[in-house]
C-alpha positions as CSV (number, residue, x, y, z in Angstrom):
1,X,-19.0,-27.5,-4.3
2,X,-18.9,-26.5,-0.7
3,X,-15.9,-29.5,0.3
4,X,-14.1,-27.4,-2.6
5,X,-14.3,-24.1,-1.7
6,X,-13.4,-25.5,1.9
7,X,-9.6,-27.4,0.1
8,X,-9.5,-24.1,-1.7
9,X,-9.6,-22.0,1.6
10,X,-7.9,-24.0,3.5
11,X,-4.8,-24.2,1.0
12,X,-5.0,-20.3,1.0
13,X,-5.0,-19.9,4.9
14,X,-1.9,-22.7,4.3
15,X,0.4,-20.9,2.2
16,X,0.3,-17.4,3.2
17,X,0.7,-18.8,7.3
18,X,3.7,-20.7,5.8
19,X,5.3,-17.0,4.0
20,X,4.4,-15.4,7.4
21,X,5.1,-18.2,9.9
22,X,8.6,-16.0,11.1
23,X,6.2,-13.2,12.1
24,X,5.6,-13.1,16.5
25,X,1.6,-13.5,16.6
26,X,1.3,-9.8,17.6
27,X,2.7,-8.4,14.7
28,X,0.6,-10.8,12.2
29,X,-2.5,-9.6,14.4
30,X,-1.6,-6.1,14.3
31,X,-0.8,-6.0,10.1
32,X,-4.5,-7.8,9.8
33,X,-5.2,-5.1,11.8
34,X,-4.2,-2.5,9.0
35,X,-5.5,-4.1,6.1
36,X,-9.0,-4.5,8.0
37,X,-9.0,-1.1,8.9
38,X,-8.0,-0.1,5.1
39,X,-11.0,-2.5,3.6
40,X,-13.8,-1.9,6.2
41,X,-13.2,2.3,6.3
42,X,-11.6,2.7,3.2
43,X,-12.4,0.9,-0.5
44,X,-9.2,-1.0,-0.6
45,X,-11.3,-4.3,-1.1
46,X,-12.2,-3.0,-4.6
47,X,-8.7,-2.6,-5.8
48,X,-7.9,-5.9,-4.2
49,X,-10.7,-8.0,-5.5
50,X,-12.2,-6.0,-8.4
51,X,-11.5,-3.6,-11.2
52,X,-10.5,-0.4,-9.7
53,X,-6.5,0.5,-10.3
54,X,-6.1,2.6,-6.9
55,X,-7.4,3.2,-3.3
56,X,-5.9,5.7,-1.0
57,X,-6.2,6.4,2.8
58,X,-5.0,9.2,5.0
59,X,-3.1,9.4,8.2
60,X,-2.7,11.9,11.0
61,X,0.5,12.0,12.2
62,X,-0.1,13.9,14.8
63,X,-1.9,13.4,18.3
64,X,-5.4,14.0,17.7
65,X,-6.6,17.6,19.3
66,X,-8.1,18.8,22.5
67,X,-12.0,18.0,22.0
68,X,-15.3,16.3,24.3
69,X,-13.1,14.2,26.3
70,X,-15.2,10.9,25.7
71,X,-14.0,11.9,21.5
72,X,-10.7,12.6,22.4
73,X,-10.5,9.0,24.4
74,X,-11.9,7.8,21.1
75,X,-9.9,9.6,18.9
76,X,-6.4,8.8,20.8
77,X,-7.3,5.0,21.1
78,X,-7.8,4.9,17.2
79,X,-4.2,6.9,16.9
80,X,-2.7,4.6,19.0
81,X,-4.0,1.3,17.2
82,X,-3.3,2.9,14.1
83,X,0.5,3.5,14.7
84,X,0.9,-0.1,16.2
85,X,0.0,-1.2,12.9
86,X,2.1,0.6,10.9
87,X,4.9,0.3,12.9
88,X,4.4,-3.6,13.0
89,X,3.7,-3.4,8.6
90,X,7.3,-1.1,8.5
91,X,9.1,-3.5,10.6
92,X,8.2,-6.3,8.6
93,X,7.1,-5.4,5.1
94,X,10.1,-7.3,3.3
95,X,8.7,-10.4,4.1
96,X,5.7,-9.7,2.1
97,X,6.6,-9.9,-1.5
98,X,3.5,-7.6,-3.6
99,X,2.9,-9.6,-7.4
100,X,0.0,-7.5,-8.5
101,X,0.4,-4.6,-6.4
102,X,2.6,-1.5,-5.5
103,X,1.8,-0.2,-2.1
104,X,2.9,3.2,-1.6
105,X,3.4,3.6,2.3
106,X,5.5,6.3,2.9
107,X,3.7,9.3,1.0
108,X,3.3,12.1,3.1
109,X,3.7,14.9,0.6
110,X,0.1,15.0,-0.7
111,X,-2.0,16.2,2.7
112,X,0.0,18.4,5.0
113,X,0.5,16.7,8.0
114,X,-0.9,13.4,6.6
115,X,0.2,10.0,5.5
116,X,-1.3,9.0,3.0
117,X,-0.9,5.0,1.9
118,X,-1.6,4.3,-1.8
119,X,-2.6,0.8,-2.9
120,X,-2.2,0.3,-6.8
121,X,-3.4,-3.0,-8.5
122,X,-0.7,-2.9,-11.5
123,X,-2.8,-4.6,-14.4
124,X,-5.8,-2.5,-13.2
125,X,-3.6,0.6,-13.6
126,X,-1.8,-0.3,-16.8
127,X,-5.1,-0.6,-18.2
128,X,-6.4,2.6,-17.3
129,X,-3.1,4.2,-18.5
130,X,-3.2,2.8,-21.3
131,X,-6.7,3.7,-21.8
132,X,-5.8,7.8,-21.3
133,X,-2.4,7.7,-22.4
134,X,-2.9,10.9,-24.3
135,X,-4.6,12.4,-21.3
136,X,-1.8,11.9,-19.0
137,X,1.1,12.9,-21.7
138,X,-1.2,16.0,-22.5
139,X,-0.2,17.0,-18.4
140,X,3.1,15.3,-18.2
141,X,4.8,15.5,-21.7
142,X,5.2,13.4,-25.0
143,X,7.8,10.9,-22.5
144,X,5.0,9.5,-20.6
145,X,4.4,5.7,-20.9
146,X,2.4,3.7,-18.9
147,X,4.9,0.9,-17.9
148,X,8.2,3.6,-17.0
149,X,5.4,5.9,-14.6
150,X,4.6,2.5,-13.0
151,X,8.1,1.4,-12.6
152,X,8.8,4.6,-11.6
153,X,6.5,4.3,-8.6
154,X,7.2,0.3,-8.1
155,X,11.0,1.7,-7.5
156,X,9.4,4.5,-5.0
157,X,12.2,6.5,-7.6
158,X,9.4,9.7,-7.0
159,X,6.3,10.0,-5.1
160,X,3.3,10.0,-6.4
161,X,2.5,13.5,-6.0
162,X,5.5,14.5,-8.1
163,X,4.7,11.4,-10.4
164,X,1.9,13.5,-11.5
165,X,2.8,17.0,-10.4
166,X,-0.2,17.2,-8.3
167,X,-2.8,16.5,-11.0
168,X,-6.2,16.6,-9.1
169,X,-7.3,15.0,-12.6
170,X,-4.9,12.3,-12.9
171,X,-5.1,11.3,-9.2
172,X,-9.2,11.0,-10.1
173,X,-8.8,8.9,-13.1
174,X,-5.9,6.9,-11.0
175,X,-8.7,6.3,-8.4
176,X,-11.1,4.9,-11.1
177,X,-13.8,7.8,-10.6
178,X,-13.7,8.2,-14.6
179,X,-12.3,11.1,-16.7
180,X,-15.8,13.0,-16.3
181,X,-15.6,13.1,-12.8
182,X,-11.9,13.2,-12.5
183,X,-12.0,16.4,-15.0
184,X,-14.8,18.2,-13.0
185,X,-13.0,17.4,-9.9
186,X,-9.9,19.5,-11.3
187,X,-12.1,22.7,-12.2
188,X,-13.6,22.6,-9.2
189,X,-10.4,22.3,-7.1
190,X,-9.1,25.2,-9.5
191,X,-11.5,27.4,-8.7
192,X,-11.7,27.1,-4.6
193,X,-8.1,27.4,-4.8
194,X,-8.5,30.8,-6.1
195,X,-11.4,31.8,-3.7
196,X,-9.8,30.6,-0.9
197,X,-6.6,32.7,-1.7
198,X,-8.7,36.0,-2.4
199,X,-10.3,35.2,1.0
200,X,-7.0,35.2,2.8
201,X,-5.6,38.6,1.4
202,X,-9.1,40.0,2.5
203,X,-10.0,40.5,-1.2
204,X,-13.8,41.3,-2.1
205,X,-15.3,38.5,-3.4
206,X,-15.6,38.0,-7.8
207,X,-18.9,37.5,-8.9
208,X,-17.8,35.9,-12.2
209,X,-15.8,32.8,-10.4
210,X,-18.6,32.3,-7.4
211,X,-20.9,31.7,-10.7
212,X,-18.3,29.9,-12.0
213,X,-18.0,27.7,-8.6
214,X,-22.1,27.5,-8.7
215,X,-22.1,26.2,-12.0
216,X,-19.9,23.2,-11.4
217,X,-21.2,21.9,-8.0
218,X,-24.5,22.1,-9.8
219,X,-23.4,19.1,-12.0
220,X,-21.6,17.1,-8.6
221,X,-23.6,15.2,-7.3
222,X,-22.9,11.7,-5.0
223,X,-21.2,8.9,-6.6
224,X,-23.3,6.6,-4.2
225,X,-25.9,7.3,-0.6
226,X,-23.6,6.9,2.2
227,X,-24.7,3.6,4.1
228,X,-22.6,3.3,7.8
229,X,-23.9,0.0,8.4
230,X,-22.8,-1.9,5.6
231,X,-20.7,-4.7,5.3
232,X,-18.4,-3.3,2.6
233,X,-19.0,0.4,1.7
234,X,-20.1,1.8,-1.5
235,X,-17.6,4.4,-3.1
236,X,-18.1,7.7,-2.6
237,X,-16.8,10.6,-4.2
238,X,-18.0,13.5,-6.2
239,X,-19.6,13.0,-9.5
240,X,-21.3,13.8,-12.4
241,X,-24.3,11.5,-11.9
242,X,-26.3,11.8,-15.4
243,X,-22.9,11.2,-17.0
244,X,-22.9,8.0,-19.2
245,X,-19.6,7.2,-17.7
246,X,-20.9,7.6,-14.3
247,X,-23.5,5.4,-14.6
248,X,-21.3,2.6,-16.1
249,X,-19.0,3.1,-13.4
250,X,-22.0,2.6,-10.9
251,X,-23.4,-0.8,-11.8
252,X,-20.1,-2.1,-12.5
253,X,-18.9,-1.1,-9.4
254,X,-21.9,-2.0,-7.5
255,X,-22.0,-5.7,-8.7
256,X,-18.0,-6.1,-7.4
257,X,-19.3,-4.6,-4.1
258,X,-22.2,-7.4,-3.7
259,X,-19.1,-10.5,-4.8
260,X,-16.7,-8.3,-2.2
261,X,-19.6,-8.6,0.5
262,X,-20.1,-12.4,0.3
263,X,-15.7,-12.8,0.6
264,X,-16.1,-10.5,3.3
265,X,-18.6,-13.2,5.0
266,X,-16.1,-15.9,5.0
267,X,-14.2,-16.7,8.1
268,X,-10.9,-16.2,6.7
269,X,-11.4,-13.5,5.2
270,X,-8.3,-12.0,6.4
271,X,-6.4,-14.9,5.3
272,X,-7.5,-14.4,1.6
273,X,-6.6,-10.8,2.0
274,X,-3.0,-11.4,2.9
275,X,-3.1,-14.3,0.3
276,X,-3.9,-11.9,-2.5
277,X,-1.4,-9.2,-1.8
278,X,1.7,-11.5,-1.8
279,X,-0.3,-13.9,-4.9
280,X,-0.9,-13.1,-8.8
281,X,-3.6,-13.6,-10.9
């Protein structure tokens, strides 16, 4: 079994040296570089190998702000690596041709001052459309369909933002966090929105939407316990943790973390990243 998995890896490592072969060393080292750095700080590794439709990570364009100078050092270095890499993925992105995937690299209208990359695992996300079709026409109008919004995006005819006209709710049920979660997400971004506005034209504060505020963080509570030190992270986000939903979302997304963990072990594990961007199922 183990001679196997050995051909098996070695034929992977292979085939996606032989599609990359015309990339200098640096620049193959430095797009490794990205898509480490998106699986080991972000949750790409669970759109990749698992169920969830999308994973996101942020950004800053922008040199990184006076601080302790030991954290600006820090803080600078990580800029600079991070640029390197995208600079070496823009220059030679057409030579990676996405099956399964649609990643979005250029968004920067969803955080001010942000880029934000988007990584979408299309049967993943058709499923989930498909799934809350009437959820997303309900926000978008009677036109939606699943496969047009995803062409839409595959054609980068809109950004995603505008794809779903800022829809914290879509966006959560787009990341796999579940309707439940995705829905209480939306009333809670609502009403901060409001506070925050009243706070700004030095109005007094409103009693009825602090209670309102109070009463939804008092069903939020954490997706997962943070854990710095682990191989590949548990997701995190907000959630409604009693929910039946939630809980379903949990062990199933536990169990792909603990198959992600022991691909993350192997060697070339990098090599079977790159492999399943440019493969298909």
């Amino acid at each position: 079994m183990k001679y196997v998995l050995l051909v098996i890896g070695i034929c992977l490592t292979l085939s996606i040296k032989g599609e990359i072969s015309y990339i200098p060393q640096g620049g193959v080292w430095d797009i490794e570089y990205l898509f480490e750095h998106l699986i080991d700080s972000h949750d790409f590794a669970y759109t990749m190998f698992g169920s969830k439709p999308m994973s996101l990570a942020d950004y800053g364009l922008k040199v990184p702000s006076p601080r302790p100078i030991h954290r600006w050092i820090r803080s600078f270095y990580l800029y600079v690596k991070a640029k390197k890499s995208l600079n070496a993925w823009y220059k030679y992105r057409d030579e990676f041709d996405f099956k399964d995937f649609i990643f979005l690299d250029e968004e920067n209208d969803w955080i001010n001052d942000c880029l934000v990359l988007f990584l979408i695992n299309k049967k993943n996300m058709l499923r989930v459309l498909q799934e809350h079709e009437s959820i997303f026409r309900e926000e978008l109008g009677e036109s939606f369909t699943p496969v047009a919004f995803l062409e839409r995006l595959e054609k980068r005819e809109v950004s995603l933002a505008n794809a779903i006209n800022g829809s914290q709710r879509l966006m959560g049920i787009m990341l796999g966090y579940g309707v439940r979660n995705a829905t209480l997400f939306q009333e809670r971004y609502d009403i901060v929105k409001v506070i925050w506005k009243r706070e700004k034209e030095n109005m007094s504060e409103d009693e009825i939407l602090a209670k309102k505020l109070a009463d939804v963080e008092e069903q939020c509570g954490d997706f997962s316990e943070l854990d710095a030190d682990a191989v590949i992270h548990p997701l995190y986000f907000l959630a409604d943790v009693t929910h039946p939903e939630t809980i379903a979302l949990q062990q199933k997304y536990e169990q792909e973390r603990q198959q992600i963990i022991e691909l993350r072990k192997k060697r070339n594990f990098m090599d079977l990243v790159l492999q399943r961007l440019v493969s298909t199922e």
